[in-house]
C-alpha positions in Angstrom: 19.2 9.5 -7.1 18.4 6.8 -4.7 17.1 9.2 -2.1 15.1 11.2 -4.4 13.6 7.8 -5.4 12.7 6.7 -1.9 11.1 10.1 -1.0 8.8 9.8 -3.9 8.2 6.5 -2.9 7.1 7.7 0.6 4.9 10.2 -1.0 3.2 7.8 -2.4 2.9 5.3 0.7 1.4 8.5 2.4 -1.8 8.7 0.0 -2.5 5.4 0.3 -5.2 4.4 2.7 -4.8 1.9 5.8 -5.6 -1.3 4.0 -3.9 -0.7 0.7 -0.6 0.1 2.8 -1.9 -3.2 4.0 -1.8 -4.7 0.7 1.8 -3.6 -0.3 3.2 -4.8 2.8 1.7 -8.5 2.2 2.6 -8.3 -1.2 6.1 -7.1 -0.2 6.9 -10.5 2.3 5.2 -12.4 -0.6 7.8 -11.4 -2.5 10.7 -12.0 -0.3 9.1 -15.4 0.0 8.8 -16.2 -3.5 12.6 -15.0 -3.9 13.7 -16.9 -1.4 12.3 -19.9 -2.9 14.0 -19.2 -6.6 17.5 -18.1 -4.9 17.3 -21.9 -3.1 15.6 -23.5 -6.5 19.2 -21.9 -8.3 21.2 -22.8 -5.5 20.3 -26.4 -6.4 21.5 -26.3 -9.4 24.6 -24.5 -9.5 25.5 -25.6 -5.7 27.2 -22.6 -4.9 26.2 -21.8 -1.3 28.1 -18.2 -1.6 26.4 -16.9 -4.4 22.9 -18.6 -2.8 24.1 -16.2 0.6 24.6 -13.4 -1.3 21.3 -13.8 -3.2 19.5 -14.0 -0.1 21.2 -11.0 1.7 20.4 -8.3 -1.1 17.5 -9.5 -0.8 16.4 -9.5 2.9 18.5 -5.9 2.4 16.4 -4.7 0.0 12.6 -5.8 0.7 13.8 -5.0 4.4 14.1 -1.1 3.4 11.1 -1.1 1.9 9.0 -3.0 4.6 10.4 -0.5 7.3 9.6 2.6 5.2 5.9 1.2 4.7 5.8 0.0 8.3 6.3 4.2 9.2 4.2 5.2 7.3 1.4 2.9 8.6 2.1 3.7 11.9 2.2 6.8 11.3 -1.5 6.7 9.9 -2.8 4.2 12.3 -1.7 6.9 15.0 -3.4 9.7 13.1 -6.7 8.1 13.0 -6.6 6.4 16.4 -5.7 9.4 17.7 -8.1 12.4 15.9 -10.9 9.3 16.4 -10.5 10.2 20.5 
């Protein structure tokens, strides 16, 4: 399931253009950001520095994958272009 869930994901990243692979990326680290924030804003209240690590690792795992399959793809494209453009 999980694979046949990334691939449609890539297929999707493919029809995007340059810029809006652009966008998702951004939007992507904005949202690791923004997790990151909450995981420390819970940490501070429940002062359990495990579950705060843990927290942040599935998260850095997870928007990770994602970032490095977006990042292929847009290199992928940037090459395409650059490269029919000569």
């Amino acid at each position: 399931m999980k694979l046949v869930l990334e691939n449609q994901i890539q297929k999707i990243i493919e029809k995007m253009n340059l810029e809006e692979i652009s966008n998702e990326l951004k939007n992507i680290m904005k949202f690791e950001q923004e997790s990151f924030k909450k995981i420390e804003a819970f940490e501070n209240i429940q002062q359990n520095q495990d579950l705060e690590k843990y927290a942040k690792m599935i998260c850095k795992n997870i928007t990770q994958r994602e970032i490095t399959q977006i990042q292929g793809v847009y290199l992928k494209k940037i090459d395409d272009e650059f490269l029919n453009s000569k």
